[in-house]
Structures are given as structure tokens and as C-alpha cells.
Residue frames as a rotation matrix with the C-alpha (Angstrom) as fourth column:
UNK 1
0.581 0.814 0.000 0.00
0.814 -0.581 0.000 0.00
0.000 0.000 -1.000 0.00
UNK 2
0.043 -0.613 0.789 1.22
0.556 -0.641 -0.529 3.46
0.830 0.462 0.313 -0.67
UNK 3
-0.358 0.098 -0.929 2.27
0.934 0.023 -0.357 5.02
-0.013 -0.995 -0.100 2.53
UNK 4
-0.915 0.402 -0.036 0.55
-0.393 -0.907 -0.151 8.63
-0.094 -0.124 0.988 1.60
UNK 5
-0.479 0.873 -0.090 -2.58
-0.357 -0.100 0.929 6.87
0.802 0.477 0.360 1.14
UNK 6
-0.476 0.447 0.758 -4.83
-0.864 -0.074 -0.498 6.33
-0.166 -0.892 0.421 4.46
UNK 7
-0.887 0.443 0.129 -6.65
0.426 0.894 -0.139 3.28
-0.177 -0.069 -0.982 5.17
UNK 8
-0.418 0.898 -0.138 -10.24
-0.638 -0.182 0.748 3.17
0.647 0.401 0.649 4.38
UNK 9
0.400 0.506 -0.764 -10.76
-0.007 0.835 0.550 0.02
0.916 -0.215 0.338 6.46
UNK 10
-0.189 -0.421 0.887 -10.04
-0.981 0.037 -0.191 -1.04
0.047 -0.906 -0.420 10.29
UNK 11
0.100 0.315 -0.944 -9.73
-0.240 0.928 0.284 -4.61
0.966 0.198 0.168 10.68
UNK 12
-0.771 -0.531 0.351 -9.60
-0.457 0.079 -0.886 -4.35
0.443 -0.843 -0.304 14.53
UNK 13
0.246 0.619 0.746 -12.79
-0.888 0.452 -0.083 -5.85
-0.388 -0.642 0.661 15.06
UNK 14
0.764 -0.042 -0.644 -12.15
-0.366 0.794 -0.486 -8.68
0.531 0.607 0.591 12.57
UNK 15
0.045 -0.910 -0.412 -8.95
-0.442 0.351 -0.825 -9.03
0.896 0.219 -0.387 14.30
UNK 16
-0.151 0.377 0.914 -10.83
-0.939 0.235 -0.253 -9.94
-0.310 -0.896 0.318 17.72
UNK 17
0.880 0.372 0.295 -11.88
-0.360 0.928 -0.097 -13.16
-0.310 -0.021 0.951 16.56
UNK 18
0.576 -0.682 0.450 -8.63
0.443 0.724 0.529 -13.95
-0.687 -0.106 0.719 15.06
UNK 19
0.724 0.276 -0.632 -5.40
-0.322 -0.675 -0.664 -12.57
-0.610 0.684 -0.400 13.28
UNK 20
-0.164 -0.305 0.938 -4.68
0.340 0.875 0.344 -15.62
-0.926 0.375 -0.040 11.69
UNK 21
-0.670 -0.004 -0.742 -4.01
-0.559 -0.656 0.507 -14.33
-0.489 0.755 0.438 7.91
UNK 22
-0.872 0.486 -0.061 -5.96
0.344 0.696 0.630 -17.25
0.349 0.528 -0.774 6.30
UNK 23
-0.374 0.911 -0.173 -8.48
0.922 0.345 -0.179 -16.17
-0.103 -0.226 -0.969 8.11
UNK 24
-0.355 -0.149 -0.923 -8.11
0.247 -0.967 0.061 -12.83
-0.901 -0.206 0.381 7.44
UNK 25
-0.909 0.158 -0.386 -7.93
-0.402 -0.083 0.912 -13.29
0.112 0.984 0.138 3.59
UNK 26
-0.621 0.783 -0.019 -11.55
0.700 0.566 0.436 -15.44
0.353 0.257 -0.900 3.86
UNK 27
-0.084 0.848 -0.524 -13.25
0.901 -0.161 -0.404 -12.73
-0.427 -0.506 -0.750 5.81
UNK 28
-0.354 0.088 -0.931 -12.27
-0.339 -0.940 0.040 -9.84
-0.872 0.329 0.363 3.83
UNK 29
-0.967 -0.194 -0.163 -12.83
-0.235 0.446 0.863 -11.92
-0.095 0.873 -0.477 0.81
UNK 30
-0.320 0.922 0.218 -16.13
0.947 0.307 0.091 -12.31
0.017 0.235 -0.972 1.72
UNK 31
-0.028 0.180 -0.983 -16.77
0.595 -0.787 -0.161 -8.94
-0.803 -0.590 -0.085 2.37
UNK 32
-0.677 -0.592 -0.437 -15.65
-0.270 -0.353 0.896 -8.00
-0.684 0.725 0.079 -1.34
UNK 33
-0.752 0.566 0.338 -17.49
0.642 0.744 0.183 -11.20
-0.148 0.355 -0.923 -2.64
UNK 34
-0.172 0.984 0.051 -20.86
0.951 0.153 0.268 -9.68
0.256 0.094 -0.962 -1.24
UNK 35
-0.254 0.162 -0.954 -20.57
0.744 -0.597 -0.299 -6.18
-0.618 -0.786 0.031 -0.40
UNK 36
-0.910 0.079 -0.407 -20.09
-0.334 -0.722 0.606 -4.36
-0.246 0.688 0.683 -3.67
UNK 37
-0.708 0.697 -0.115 -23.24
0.553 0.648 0.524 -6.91
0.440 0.308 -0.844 -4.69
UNK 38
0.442 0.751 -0.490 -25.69
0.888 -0.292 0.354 -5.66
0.122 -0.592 -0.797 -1.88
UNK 39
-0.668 0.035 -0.743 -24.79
-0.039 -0.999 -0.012 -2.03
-0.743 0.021 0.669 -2.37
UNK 40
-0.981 -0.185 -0.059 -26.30
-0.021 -0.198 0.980 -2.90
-0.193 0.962 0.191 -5.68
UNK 41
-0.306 0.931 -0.197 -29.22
0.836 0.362 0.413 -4.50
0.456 -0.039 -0.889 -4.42
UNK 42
-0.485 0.192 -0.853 -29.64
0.546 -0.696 -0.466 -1.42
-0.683 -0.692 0.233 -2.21
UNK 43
-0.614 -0.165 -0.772 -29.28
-0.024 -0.974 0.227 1.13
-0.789 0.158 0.594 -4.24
UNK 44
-0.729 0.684 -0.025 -32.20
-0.064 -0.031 0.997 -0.75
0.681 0.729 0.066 -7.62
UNK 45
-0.255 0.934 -0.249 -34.79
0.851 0.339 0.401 -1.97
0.459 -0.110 -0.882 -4.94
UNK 46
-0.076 0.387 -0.919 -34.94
0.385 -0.839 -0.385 1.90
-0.920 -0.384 -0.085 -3.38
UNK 47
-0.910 0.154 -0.385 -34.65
-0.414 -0.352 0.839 3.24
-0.007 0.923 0.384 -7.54
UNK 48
-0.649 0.646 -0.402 -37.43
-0.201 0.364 0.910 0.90
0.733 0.671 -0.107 -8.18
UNK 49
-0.219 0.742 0.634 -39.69
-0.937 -0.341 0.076 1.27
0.273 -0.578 0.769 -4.77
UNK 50
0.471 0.061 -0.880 -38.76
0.180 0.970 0.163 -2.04
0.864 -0.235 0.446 -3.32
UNK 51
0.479 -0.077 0.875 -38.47
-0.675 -0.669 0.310 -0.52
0.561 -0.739 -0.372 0.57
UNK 52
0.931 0.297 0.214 -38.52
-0.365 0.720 0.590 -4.07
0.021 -0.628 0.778 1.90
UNK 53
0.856 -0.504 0.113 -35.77
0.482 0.701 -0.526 -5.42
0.186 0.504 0.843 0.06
UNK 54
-0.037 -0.797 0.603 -33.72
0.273 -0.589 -0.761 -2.28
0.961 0.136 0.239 0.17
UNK 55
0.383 -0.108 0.917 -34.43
-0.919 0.050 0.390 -1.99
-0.088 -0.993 -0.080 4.22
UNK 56
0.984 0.088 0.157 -32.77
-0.141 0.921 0.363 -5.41
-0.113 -0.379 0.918 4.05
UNK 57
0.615 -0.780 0.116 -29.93
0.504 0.276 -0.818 -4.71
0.606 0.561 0.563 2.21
UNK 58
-0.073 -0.724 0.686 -28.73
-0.218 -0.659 -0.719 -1.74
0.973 -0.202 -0.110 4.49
UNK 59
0.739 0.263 0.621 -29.53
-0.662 0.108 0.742 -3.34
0.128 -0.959 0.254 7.65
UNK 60
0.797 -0.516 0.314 -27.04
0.594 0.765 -0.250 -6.29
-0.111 0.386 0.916 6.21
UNK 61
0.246 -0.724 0.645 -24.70
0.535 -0.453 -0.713 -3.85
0.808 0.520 0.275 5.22
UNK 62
0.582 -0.125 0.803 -24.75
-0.379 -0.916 0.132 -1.85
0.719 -0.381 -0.581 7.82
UNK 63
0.647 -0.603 0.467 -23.12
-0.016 0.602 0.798 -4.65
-0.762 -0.524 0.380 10.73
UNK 64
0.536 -0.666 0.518 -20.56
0.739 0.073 -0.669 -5.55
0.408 0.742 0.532 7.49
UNK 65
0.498 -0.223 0.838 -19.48
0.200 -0.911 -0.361 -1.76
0.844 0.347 -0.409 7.30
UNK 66
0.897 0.060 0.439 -19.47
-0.429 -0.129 0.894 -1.70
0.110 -0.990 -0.090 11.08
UNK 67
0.908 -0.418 -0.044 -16.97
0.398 0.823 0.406 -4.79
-0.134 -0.386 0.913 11.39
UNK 68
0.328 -0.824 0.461 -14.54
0.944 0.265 -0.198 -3.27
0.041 0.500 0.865 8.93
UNK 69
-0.255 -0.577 -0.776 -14.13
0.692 -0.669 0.270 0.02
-0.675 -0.468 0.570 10.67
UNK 70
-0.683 0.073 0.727 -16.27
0.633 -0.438 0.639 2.04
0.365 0.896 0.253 7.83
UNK 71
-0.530 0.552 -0.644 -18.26
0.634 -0.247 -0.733 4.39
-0.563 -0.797 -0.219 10.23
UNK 72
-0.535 0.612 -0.582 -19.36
-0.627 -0.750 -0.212 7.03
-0.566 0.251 0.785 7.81
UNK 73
-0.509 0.591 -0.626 -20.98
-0.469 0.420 0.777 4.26
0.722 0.689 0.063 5.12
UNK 74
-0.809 0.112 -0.577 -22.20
0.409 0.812 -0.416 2.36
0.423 -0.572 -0.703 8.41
UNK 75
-0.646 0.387 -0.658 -23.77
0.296 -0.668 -0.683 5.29
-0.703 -0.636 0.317 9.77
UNK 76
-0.564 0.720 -0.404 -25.40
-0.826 -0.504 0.253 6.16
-0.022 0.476 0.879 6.33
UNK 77
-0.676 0.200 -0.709 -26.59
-0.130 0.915 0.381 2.49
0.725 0.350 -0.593 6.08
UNK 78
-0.689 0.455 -0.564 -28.04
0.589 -0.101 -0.802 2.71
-0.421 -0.885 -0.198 9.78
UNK 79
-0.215 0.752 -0.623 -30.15
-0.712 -0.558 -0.427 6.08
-0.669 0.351 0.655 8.27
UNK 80
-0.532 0.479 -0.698 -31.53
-0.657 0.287 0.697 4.16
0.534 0.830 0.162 5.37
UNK 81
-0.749 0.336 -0.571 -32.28
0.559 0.783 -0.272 0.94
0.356 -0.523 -0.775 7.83
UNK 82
-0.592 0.452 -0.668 -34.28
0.578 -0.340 -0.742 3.47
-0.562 -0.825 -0.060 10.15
UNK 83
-0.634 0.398 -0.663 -35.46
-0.571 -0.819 0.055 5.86
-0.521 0.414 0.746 7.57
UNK 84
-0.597 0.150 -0.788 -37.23
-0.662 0.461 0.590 2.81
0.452 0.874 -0.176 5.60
UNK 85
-0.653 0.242 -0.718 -38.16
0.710 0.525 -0.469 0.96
0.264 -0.816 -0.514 8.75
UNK 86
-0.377 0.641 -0.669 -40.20
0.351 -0.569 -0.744 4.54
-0.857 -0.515 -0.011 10.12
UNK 87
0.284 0.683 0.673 -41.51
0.957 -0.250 -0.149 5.24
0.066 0.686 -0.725 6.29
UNK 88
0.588 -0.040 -0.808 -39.75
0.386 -0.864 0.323 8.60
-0.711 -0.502 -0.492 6.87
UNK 89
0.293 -0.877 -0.381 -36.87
-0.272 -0.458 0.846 10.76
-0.917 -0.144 -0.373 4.98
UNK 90
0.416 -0.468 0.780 -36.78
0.721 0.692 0.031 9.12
-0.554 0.549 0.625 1.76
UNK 91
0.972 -0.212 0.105 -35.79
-0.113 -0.806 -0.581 12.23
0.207 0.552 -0.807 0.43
UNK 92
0.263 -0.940 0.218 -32.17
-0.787 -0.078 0.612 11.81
-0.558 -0.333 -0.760 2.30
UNK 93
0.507 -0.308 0.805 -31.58
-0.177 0.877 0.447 8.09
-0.844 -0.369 0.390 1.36
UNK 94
0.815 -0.418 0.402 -29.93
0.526 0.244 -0.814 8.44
0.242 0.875 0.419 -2.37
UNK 95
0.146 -0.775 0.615 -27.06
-0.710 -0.515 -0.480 11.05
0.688 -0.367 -0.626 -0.82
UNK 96
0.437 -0.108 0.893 -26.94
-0.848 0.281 0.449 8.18
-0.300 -0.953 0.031 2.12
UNK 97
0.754 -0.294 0.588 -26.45
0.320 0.945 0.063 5.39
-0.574 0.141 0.807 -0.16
UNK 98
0.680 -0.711 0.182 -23.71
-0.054 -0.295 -0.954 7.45
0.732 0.639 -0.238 -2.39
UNK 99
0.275 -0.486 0.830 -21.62
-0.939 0.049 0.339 7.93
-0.205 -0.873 -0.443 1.49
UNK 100
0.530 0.074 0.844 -21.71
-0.470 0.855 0.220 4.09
-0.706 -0.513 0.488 1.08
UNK 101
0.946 -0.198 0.256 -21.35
0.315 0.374 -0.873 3.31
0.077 0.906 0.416 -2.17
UNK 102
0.831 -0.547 0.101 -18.24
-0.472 -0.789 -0.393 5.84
0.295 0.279 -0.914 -2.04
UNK 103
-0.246 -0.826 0.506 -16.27
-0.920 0.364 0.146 4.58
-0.305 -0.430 -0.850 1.20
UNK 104
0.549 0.235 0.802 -17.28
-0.441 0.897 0.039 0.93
-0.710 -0.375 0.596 0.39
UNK 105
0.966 -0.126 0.225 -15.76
0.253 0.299 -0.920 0.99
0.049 0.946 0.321 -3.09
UNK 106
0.479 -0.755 0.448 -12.91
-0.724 -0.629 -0.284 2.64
0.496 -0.188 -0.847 -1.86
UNK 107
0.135 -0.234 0.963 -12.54
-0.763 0.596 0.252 -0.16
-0.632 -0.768 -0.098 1.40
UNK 108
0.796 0.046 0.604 -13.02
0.166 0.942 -0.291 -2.84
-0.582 0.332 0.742 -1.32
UNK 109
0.856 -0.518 -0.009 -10.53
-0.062 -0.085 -0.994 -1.76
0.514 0.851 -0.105 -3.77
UNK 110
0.108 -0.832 0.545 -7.93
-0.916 -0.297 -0.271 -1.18
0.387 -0.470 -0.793 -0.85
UNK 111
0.524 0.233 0.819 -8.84
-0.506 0.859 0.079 -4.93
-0.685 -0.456 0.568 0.56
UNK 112
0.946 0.176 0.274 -8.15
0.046 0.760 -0.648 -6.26
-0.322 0.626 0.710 -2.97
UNK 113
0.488 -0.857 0.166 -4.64
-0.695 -0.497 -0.520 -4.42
0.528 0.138 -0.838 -3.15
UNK 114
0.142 -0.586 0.798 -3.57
-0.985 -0.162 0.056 -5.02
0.097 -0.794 -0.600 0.27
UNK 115
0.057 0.007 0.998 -4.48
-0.488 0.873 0.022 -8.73
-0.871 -0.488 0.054 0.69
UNK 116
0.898 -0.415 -0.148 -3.41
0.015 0.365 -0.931 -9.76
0.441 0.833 0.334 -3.19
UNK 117
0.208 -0.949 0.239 0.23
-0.883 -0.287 -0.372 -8.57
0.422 -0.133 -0.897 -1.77
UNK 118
0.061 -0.330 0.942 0.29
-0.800 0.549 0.244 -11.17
-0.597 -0.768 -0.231 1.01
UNK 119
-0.311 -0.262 -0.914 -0.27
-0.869 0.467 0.161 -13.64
0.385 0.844 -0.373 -1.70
């Protein structure tokens, strides 16, 4: 990793349960796998006025986001969960899922860097 460039991610919770690299590389690896995936789902079933689906996706996302030390995309994910959950705010939730969409693509791209290196 380039040392002017900042993390995006915190793997200190991840590293509570173990920081055995194998296990490292499988849990970020899932995280990649399914995160960029269920931003996606997020962000068509609120385009297309599927509340249910998209209150599912950022409740899911939002623990995920949490683990890996992504507080501002967690925190928008949390507002979408709650704003969808009280029928409330939908006016906020496309600027809430960009926050995500932003630092998650960012956390994933830096995941795939960092943990390709270790090999």
C-alpha cells in the first residue's frame, strides 16, 4: 500500500476473533465477494420502490461496514435501515447510499490491493 494513502478500512474488530491471515484473507474476501453486490441490491430496490428489500440490504450492510471500521458508510446504512423501517426521509436516502457506495468501493478496492500482496 502506498504510505501517503490512508486506510479506508479497520480490521480491529475482525482481528478480535482472530489474526490468523488465512483467516483474514476469507473474511475480507467475503466482504468484497458480497458487499459491492448488496450495495447494488440497495441502491435498484430503493430506484425501483422495493423498501422491503432495500431496508434489508442496508440493515445487512450496515453490521458488514461496522466490522470493517467504515463508520461514515455504516452510519449512512443505519439512516436508510431506520429511515425505511419509520416510512420517513426518503428524500435523504440516495445522498446516504452514495456515502456508502463511495467509502465501500474505496474499502473494497484497498482490501483487494492489500491482501493480493500477502499472496
Amino acid at each position: 500500500m502506498n504510505d501517503k494513502e490512508s486506510l479506508v478500512y479497520d480490521l480491529s474488530i475482525v482481528k478480535e476473533a482472530s489474526d490468523d491471515i488465512e483467516y483474514l484473507k476469507e473474511i475480507t474476501g467475503y466482504f468484497i465477494d458480497n458487499s459491492g453486490a448488496m450495495l447494488q441490491v440497495l441502491e435498484k430496490a430503493f430506484q425501483e420502490s422495493d423498501y422491503d428489500t432495500a431496508q434489508n440490504a442496508a440493515h445487512k450492510l450496515s453490521s458488514n461496514f461496522f466490522m470493517f471500521g467504515l463508520d461514515d458508510g455504516a452510519k449512512a446504512l443505519s439512516r436508510i435501515d431506520i429511515n425505511l423501517t419509520n416510512k420517513e426521509y426518503y428524500q435523504e436516502i440516495p445522498e446516504l447510499i452514495m456515502i456508502a457506495k463511495v467509502q465501500g468501493e474505496k474499502a473494497i478496492a484497498q482490501l483487494k490491493r492489500d491482501f493480493h500482496e500477502l499472496g
